[in-house]
C-alpha positions in Angstrom: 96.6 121.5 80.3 95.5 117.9 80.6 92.4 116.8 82.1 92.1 113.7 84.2 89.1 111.3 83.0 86.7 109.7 85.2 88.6 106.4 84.4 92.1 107.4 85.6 90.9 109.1 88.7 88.6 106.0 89.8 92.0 103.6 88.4 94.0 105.9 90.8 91.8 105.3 93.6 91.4 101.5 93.4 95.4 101.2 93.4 95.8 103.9 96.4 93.6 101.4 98.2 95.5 98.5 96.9 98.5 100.2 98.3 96.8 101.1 101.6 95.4 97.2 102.2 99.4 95.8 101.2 100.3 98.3 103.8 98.2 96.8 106.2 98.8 93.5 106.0 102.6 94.0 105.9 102.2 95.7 109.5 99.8 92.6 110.4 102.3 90.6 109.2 104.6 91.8 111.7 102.8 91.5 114.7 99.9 88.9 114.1 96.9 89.0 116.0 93.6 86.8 115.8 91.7 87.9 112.8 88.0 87.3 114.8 89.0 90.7 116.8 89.9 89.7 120.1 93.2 91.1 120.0 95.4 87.8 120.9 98.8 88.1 120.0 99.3 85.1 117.3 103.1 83.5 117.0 105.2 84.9 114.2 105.7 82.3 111.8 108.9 82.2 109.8 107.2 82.9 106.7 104.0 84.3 106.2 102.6 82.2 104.0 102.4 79.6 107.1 101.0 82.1 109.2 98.4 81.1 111.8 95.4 83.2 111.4 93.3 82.5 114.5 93.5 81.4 118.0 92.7 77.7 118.6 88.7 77.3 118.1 88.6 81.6 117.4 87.8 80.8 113.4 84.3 79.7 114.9 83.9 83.1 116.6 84.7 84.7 113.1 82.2 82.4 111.4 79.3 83.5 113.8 80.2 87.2 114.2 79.7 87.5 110.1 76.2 85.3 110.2 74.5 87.6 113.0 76.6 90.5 113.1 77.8 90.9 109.4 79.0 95.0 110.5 81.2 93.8 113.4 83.5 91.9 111.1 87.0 93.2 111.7 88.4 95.1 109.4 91.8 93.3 109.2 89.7 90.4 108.0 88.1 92.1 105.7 91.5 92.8 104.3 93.0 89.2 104.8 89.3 87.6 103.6 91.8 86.2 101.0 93.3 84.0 103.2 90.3 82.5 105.0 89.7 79.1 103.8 86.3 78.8 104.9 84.8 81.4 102.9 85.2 78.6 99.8 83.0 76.7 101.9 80.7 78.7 102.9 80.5 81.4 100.4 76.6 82.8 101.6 79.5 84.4 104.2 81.3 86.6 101.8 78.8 89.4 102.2 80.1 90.2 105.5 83.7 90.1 104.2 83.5 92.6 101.3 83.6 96.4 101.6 80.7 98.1 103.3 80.6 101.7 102.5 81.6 101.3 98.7 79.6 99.9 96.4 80.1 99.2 92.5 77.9 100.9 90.3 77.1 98.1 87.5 77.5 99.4 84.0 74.8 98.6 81.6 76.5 96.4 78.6 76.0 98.8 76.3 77.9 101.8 77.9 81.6 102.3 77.1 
């Protein structure tokens, strides 16, 4: 019989989340909408690196629902925060961009 460590079943989870946010955006890729939540259909680029994220002016709605209402984020933009260029420049906005209901425990630097 062999026993699963802590390690492999919390490596096991972080790559069946992996898969689950590739899996999202692939079916966001298909039918883009506007990442501040308003549900607008976006025009489906030819390739999705070009892909249009927002609405004209909507990346301002994003901006302001994460500074006042950091829990209302969408959570397609949570998944696609890699591909929001003004997090870079205004990283004090990140908080409301990273995953709410998990939190990393920090290991102590001696623990193996």
């Amino acid at each position: 019989m062999v026993s699963t460590s802590n390690r492999s079943e919390s490596m096991k989870a972080a790559w069946d989340a992996r898969r689950s946010q590739a899996a999202e955006v692939a079916a966001w890729t298909e039918h883009p909408t506007c990442l501040c939540g308003c549900g607008a259909e976006l025009k489906k680029a030819k390739s999705p690196a070009s892909q249009s994220n927002f609405k004209a002016g909507h990346d301002a709605v994003l901006k302001a629902t994460a500074l006042k209402r950091p829990n209302e984020v969408p959570e397609i933009a949570r998944t696609m925060r890699h591909r929001l260029g003004f997090l870079k420049t205004r990283p004090e906005l990140m908080k409301a961009f990273t995953a709410t209901g998990v939190r990393r425990q920090r290991r102590s630097p001696g623990a193996v």
